[in-house]
C-alpha positions as CSV (number, residue, x, y, z in Angstrom):
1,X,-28.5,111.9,-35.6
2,X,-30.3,114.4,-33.5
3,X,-31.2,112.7,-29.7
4,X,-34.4,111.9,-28.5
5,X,-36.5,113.6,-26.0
6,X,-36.4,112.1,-22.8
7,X,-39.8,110.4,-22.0
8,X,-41.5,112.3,-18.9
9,X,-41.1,109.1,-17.3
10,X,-37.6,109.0,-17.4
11,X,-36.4,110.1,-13.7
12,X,-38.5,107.4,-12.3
13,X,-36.8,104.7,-14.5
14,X,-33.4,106.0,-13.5
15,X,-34.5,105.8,-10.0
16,X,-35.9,102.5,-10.0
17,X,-32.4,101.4,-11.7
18,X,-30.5,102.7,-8.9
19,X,-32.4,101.5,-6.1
20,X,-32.2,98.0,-8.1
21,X,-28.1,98.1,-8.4
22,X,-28.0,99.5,-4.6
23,X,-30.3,96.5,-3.6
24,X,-28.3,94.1,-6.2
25,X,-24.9,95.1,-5.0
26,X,-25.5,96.4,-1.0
27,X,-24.9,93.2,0.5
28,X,-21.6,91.7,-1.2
29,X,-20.6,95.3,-0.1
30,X,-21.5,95.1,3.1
31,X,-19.9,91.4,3.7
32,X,-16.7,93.1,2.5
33,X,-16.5,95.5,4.8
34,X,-17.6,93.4,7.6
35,X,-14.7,90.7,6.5
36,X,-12.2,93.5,7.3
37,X,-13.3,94.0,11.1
38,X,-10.4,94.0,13.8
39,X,-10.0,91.4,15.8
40,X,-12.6,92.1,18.2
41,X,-15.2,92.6,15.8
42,X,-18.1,91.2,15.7
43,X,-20.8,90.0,12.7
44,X,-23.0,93.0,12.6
45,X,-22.1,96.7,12.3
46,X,-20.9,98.6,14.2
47,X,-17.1,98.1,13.1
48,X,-14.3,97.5,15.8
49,X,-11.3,98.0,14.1
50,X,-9.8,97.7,10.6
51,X,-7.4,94.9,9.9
52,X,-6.9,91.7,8.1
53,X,-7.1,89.5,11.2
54,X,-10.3,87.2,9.4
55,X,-8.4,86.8,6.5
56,X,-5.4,85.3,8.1
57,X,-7.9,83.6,10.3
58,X,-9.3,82.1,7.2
59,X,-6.0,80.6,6.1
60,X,-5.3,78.8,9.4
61,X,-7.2,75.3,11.0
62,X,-11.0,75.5,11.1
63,X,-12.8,74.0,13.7
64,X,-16.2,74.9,11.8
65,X,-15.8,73.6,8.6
66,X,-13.9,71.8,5.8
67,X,-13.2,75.2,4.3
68,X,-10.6,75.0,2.0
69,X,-11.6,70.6,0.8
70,X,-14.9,72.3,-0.4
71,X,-13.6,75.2,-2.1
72,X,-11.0,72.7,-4.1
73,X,-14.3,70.6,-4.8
74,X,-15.9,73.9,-5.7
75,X,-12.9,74.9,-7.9
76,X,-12.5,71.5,-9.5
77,X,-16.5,70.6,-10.4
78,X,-16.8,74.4,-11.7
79,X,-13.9,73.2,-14.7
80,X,-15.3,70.0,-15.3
81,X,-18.5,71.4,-15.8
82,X,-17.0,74.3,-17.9
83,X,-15.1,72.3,-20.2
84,X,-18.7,69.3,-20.8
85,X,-20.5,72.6,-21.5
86,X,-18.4,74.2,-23.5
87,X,-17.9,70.7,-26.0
88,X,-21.1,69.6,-25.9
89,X,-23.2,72.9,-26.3
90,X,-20.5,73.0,-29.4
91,X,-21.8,69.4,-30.5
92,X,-25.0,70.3,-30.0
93,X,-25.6,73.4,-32.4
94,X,-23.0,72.0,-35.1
95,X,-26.2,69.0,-35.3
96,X,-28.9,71.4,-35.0
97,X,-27.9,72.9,-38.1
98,X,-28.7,70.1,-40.0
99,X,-32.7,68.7,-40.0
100,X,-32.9,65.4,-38.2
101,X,-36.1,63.4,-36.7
102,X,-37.0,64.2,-33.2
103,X,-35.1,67.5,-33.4
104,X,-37.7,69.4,-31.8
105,X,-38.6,67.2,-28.6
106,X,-34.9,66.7,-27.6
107,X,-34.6,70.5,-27.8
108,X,-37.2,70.8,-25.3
109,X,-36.1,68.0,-23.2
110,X,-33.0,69.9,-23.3
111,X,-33.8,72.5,-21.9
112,X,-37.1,71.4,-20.0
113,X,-34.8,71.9,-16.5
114,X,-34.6,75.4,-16.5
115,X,-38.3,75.8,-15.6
116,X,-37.9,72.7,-13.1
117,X,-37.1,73.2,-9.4
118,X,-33.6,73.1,-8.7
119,X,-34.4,71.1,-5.5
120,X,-36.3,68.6,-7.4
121,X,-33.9,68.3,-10.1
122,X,-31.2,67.3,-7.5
123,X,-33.6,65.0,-5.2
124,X,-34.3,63.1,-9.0
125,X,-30.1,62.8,-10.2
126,X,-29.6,61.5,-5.8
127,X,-32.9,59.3,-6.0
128,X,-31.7,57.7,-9.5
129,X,-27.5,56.8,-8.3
130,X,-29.4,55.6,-5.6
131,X,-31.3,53.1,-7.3
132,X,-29.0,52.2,-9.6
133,X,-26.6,51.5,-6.7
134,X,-23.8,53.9,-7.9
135,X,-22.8,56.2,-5.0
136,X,-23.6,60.0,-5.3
137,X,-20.2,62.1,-5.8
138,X,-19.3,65.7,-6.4
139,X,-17.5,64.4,-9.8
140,X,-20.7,62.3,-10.8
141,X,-24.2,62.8,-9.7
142,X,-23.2,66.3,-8.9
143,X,-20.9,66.8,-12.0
144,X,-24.5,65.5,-13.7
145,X,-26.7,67.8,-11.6
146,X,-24.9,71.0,-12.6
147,X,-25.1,70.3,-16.5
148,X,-28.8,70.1,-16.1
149,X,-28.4,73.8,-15.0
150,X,-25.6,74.9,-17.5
151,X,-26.5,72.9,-20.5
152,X,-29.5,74.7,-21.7
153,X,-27.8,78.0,-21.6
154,X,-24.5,77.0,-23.5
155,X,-27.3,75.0,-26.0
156,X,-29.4,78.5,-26.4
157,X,-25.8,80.8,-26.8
158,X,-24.7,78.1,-29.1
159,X,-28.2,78.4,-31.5
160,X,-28.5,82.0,-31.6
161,X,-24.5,81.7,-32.8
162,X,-25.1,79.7,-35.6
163,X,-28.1,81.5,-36.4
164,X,-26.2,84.5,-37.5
165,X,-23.3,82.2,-38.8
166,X,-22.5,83.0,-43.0
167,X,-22.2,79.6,-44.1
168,X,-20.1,81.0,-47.0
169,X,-17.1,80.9,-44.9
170,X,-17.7,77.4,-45.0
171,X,-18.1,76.7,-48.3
172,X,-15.0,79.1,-49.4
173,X,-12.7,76.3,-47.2
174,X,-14.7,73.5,-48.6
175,X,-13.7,75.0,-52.3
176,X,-9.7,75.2,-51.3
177,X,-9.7,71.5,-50.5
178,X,-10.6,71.6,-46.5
179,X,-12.1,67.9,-45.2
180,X,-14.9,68.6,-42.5
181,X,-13.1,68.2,-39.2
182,X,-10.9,71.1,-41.0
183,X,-13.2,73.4,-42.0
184,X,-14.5,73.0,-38.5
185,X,-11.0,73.3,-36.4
186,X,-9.4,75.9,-38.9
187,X,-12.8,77.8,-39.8
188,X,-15.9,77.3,-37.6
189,X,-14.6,77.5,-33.9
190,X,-12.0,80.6,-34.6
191,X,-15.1,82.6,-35.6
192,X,-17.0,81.7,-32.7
193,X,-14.3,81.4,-30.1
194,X,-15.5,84.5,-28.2
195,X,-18.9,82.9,-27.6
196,X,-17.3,79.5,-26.8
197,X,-15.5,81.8,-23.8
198,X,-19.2,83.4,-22.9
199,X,-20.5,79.4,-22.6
200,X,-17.1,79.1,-20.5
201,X,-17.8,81.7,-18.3
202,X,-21.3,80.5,-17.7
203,X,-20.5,77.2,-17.1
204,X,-18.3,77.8,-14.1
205,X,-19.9,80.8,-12.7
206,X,-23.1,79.0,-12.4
207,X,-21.6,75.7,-11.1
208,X,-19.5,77.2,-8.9
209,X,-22.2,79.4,-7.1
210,X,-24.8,76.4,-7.4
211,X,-26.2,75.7,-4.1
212,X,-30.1,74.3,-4.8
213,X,-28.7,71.6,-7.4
214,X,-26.3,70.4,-4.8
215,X,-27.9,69.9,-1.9
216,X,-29.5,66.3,-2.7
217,X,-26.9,65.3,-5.6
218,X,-23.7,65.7,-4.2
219,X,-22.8,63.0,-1.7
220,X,-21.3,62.8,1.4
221,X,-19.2,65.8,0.7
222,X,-19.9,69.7,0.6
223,X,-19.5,72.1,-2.3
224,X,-18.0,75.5,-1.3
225,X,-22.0,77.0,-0.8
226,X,-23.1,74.5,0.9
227,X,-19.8,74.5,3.8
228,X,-21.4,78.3,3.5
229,X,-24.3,77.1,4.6
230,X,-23.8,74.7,7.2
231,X,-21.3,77.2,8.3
232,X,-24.5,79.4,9.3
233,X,-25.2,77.7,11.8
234,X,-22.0,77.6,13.8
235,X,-20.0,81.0,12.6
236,X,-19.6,83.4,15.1
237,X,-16.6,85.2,13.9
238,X,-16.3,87.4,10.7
239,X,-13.6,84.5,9.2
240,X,-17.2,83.7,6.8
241,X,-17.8,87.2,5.2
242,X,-13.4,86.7,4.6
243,X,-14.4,83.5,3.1
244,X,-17.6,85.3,1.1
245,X,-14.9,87.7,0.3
246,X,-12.2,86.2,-1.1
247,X,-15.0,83.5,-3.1
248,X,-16.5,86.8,-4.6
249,X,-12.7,88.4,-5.6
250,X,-12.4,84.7,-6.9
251,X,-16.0,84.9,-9.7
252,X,-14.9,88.8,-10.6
253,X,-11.4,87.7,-11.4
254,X,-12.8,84.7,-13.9
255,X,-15.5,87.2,-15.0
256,X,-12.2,89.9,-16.0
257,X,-9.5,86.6,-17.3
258,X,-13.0,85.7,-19.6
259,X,-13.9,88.9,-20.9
260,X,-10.3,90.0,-21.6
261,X,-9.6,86.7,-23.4
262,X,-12.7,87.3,-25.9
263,X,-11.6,91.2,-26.3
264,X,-8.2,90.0,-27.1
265,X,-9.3,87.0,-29.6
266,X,-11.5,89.5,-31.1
267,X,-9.2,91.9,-32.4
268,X,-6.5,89.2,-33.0
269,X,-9.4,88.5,-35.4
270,X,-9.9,91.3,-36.6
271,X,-6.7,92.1,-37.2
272,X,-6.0,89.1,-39.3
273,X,-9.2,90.0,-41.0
274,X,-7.9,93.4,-42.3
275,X,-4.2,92.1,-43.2
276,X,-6.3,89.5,-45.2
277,X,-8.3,92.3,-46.8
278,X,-4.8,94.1,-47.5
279,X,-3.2,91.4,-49.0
């Protein structure tokens, strides 16, 4: 297939890419290298030194912050919200393939809070536990805050799944003697496993870094963005771009463990698939 002339307008659009990555990506950089000043070094450029003196910093008592009880909040809310995403954005588009009454409003409803302000949406879950006299807690109100942020895009990734899903498959278990809940476990969710890790990933990358849906929902108690925050205020030493460092390592490392684990179950697939077609 011979390639296609490159628009006249083609060095602009590269240009305009770049200068969107360099703006996209220019800060995290810059916090790295700032978290790596010696230990005279200040929050702004220029550098005094090169060392790890933040990092160990970072790893000893903080007089600024509960540093390390928000991160394991952090850590811990980002699973729980992976995992309710994950099973019921599965739940969800196994019932959407089947026509029921009020399919279309709930849909809606569903996913009426991604066009909602994230501030208002957490000032509503805060106002409600209030009322109802149930105090507000990272692993309640918040846990329920954060689904209203990572439901609708596990319930959207889920849909567009089964739109493409060959119901055959199903129907070639059904005709070997498979009951439902094994057509489902045995058929269904190895097929699409590797989106079920995309829905993962989004759950707790976007709980994890979820700072607007927090603020009024979550109690007492600080998630690791907002100790960042209130840290702000009071930092004066480069221990918070260590802290912004090691948080960032901490989403690229899941982002890598994710997308490995779907490369790998894909060509496990696959590989079945063609010892299958052998045989």
């Amino acid at each position: 297939m011979a390639r296609s002339e490159r628009p006249p307008y083609f060095p602009l659009m590269v240009t305009i890419f770049a200068i969107f990555v360099v703006f996209l990506y220019a800060p995290i950089i810059t916090i790295v290298i700032l978290s790596f000043q010696g230990p005279e070094g200040g929050l702004t450029f220029p550098m005094r030194g090169v060392s790890m003196h933040w990092f160990v910093e970072l790893f000893g008592p903080q007089s600024i912050g509960d540093i390390w009880g928000a991160f394991r909040r952090s850590f811990a809310l980002g699973l729980m919200v992976m995992v309710c995403t994950v099973v019921i954005s599965l739940m969800a588009g196994l019932a959407y393939r089947h026509r029921f009454i009020g399919a279309t409003g709930l849909l809606y409803v569903a996913i009426a809070s991604l066009i909602m302000p994230s501030v208002v949406v957490s000032l509503g879950i805060g106002a409600g536990f209030e009322l109802a006299g149930i105090e507000r807690n990272w692993y309640t109100s918040g846990l329920g805050a954060h689904l209203t942020w990572t439901m609708p895009f596990g319930l959207l990734i889920m849909f567009a799944v089964f739109n493409r899903f060959d119901p055959a498959f199903e129907e070639a278990a059904r005709d070997q003697g498979a009951s439902g809940w094994q057509t489902i476990r045995y058929v269904v969710i190895p097929i699409i496993l590797p989106s079920l890790i995309g829905i993962a990933l989004f759950g707790f990358t976007l709980s994890y870094d979820e700072l607007a849906r927090s603020s009024q929902a979550i109690g007492a108690v600080n998630t690791l963005p907002l100790e960042l925050q209130a840290m702000q205020t009071n930092a004066t030493t480069p221990v918070i771009y260590a802290l912004g460092t090691l948080t960032t390592g901490l989403s690229f490392l899941v982002i890598f463990v994710t997308v490995a684990a779907a490369v790998i179950v894909r060509r496990r697939q696959d590989r079945h698939g063609s010892d299958a077609g052998k045989a």
